[in-house]
N, C-alpha and C positions, 0 to 999 in steps of 0.2 A: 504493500500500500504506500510504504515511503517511496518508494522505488518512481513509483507511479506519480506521484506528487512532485519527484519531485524533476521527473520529465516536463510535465507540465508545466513547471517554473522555469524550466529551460527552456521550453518553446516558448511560451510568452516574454521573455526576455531576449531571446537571438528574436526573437518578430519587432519588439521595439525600437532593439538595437538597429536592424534595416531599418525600419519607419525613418529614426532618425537621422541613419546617414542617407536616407530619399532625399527629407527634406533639406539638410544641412548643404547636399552638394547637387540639389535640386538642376541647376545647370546643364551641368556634367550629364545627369541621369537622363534629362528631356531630351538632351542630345544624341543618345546613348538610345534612347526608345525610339528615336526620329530614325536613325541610323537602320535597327533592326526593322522596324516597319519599313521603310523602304525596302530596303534587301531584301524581305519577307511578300512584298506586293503581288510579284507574279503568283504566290502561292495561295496568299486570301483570295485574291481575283480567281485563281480555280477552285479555294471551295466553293467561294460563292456559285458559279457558275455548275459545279458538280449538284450542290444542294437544287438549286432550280432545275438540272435533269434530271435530277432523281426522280423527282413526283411524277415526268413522265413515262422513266424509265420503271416504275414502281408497277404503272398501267399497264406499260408493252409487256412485261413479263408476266403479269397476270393473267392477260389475254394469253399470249404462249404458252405456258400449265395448262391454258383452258383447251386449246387445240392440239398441242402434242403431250401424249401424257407416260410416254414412255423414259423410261433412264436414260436410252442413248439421246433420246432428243434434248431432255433436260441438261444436258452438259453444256447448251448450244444458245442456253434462255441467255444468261447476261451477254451476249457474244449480239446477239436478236434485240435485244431492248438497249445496249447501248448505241448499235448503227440507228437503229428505227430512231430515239431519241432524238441525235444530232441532226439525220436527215430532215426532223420534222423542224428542228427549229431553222434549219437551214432553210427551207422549203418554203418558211410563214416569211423570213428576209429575203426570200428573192420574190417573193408576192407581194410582199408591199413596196419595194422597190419599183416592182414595174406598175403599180398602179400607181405612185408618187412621182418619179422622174419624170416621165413621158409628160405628164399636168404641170410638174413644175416649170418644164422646157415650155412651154407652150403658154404659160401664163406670162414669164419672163418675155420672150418676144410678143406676147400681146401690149405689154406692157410699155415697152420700149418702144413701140410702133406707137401708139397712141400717145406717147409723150413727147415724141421725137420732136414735135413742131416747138414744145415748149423749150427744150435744147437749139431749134434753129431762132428761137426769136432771142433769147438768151446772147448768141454769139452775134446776132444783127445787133445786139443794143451796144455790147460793148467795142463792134463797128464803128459804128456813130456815133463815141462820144467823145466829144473834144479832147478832154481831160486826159483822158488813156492815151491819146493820138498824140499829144502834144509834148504827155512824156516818152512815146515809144521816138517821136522825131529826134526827141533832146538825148538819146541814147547814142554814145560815139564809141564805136568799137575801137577807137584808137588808143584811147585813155581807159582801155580794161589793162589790167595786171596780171598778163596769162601764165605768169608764175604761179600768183598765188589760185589763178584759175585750173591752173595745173595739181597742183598739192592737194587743194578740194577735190577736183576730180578722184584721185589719187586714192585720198580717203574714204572716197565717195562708195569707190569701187572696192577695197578693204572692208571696210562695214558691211557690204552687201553679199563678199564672196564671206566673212565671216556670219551673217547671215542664214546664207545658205547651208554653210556646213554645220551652224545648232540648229537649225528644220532638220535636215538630213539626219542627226545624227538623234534628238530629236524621235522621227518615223523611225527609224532605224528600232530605236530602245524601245516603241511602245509596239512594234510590230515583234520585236522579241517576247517584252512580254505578255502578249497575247500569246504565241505561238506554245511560252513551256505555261503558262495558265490551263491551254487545253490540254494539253498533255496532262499536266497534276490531275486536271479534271477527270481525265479519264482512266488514271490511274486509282481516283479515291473511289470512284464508282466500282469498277472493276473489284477492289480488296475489300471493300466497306466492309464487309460481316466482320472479316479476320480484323480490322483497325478497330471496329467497335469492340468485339472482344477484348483487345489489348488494351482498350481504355480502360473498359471494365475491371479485367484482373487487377492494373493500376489501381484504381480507386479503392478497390475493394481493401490492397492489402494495405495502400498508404494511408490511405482515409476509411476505417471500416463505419465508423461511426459516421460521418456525414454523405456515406454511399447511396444511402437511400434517396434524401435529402436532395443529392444531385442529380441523381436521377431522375424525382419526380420534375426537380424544375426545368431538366432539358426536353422532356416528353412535354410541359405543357407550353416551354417556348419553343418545341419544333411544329405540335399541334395548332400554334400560335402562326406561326409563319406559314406553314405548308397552307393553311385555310385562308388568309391571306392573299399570299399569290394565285392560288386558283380562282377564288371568289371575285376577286379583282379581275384576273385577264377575261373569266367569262364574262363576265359584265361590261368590261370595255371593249369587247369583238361583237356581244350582243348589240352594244350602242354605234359603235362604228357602223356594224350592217346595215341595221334601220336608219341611220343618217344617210350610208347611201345609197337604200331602198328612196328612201321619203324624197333625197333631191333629185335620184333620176325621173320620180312620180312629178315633182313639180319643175322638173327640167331646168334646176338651176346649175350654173359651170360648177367644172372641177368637183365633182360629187364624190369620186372615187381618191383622191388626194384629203379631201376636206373630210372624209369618212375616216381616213388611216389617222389624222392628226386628232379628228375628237377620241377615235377609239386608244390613239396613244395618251391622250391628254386624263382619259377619265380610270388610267392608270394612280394617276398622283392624286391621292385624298381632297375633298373638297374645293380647293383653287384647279385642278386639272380641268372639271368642264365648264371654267369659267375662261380658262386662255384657251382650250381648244374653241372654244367656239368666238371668243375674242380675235383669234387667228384666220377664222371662216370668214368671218363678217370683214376683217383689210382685205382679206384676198378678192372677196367678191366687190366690193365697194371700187376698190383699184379699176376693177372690171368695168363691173355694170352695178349703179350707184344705187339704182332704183332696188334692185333684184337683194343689195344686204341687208334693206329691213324685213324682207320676207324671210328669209334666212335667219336674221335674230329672232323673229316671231317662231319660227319652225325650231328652232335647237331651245328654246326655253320651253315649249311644249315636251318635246322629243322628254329631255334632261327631268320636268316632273314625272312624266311616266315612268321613267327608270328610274327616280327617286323615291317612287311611290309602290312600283307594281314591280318591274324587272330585281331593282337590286334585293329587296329582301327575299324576293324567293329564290333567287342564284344564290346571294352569298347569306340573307338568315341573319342566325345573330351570330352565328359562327366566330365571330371574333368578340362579341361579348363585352364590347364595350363602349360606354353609354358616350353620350352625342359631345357632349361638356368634355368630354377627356379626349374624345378623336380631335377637336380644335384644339386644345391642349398642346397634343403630340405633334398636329402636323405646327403648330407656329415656334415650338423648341425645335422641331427637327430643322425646319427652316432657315432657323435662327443657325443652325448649329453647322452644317452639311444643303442647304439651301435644298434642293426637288429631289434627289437622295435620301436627305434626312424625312423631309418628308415619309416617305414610303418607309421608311425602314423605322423612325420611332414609331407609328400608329399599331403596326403587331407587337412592338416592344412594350408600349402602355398595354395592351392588351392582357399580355400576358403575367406583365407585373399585377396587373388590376385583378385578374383570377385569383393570383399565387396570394395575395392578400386578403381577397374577398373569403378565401379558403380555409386560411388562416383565424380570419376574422372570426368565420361561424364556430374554428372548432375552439379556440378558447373562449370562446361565450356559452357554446355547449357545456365545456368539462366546469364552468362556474355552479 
């Protein structure tokens, strides 16, 4: 029992002792956490990225049990559910690409065409004006200093090939780490049971006492997330369609572009179908001026019926948390990580909100 006490004195003392040298060489430390985080980037960025295939990949293999139910075929499930996975997200980005670029091209030179005259009256005015004229007459290329026109040039050209070589290098670093992102990606998908195991055995033997504990709060912050992102993408491909169901009904432009950006838009909590349809309404306006109040009448319409009927019967209360807390989450996250934080504290409140709510009833029971 001493023995035991007086471990405990020991761990509460080496925990202080870091706290203290955290804060005392706090610096050093922030720098030193900057440092790994980076380093560590490509590898967050693939779990992230593994954790959102998963939920597909969770489907595809289900499905596969369900049609080959033999042992040799089961060898073949994660092999099936991770191609099908990638395929499909691949699949949804070369589908919105071609319904977005093609409208984007086509708005832009609509654009350009119809404003062109305001560019030629533009270069006729300062034509015409004395002032300009009189100082382009009083310009003597005799009396320039093509020295020092020389040197500028000089630098001109050094800043620019310097420039180009941080772009370059730049694409270079974010095209690498995308490239070993997917790989981890596919890597943690691939071994998950065997990783989750090793966490397990870890906690168990280092932490036996707060195993449980950990457990339960990673099951309701993945039940948190996983409902989340589903709830959400259905909801906003739901709303995309029917925006552009409703504008090729009422024949207004760019129906299948202005579709992809509300259905991306009402991804991000709350402010999303406020700029996706904020977005509709310049694009059409640019356009055809008359045609963007029909369109803010039609996407506020659209927008309560998904408010009202689509979203809670897709996503429910599945995230479980009440209206005051979702503004809450999305204006800290905002604050914090701006349309990222968004999306990413509202299941985080959520799940905090549970893990306490949970908490709450059972010490008021055991009272």
């Amino acid at each position: 029992m001493k023995v035991k006490i007086q471990k405990n004195h020991l761990s509460l003392v080496i925990t202080l002792f870091c706290l203290y040298l955290a804060v005392r060489y706090w610096p050093t430390v922030a720098k030193l956490i900057s440092s790994v985080t980076s380093a560590a980037m490509p590898l967050l960025i693939g779990g992230v990225i593994a954790y959102i295939v998963n939920l597909l990949l969770n489907q595809y293999e289900h499905l596969y049990s369900r049609i080959f139910k033999t042992k040799w075929a089961q060898k073949y499930r994660r092999l099936f559910g991770i191609v099908l996975s990638y395929l499909t997200i691949i699949l949804i980005l070369v589908i919105v690409s071609s319904l977005v670029i093609p409208e984007l091209i086509s708005c832009i030179k609509l654009l350009v065409a119809n404003h062109g005259q305001v560019v030629n009256r533009f270069v006729k005015v300062i034509e015409h004006n004395k002032d300009l004229n009189t100082l382009w007459n009083s310009f003597d290329l005799e009396k320039i200093k093509w020295n020092q026109v020389g040197k500028y040039l000089t630098a001109g050209f050094g800043g620019t090939f310097k420039a180009i070589i941080s772009t370059a290098s730049s694409v270079f670093s974010t095209v690498a780490t995308a490239v070993v992102a997917l790989f981890f990606s596919i890597y943690l998908l691939i071994y998950k049971e065997t990783l989750s195991r090793q966490i397990k055995r870890l906690i168990n033997a280092y932490l036996p006492q707060l195993g449980k504990h950990i457990f339960y709060v990673t099951k309701v912050f993945n039940d948190s997330y996983s409902s989340y992102i589903v709830g959400q993408c259905k909801d906003a491909a739901i709303l995309g369609i029917f925006c552009f169901i409703g504008m090729s009904v009422l024949r207004m432009p760019y129906a299948s572009m202005i579709g992809v950006v509300t259905a991306i838009g009402a991804l991000i909590p709350i402010i999303g179908a406020i700029l996706g349809a904020g977005v509709g309404v310049i694009i059409i306006f640019a356009v055809l001026p008359i045609q963007a109040g029909m369109f803010l009448i039609f996407i506020i319409i659209l927008q309560q019926l998904d408010n009202r009927i689509t979203y809670p019967l897709v996503v429910g209360k599945s995230i479980g948390l009440p209206s005051v807390w979702v503004f809450a989450a999305v204006i800290i996250g905002g604050g914090i990580y701006g349309i990222l934080g968004m999306m990413f504290t509202v299941p985080l409140f959520a799940a905090i909100y549970k893990i306490i709510k949970t908490d709450t009833h059972k010490r008021l029971a055991n009272e």
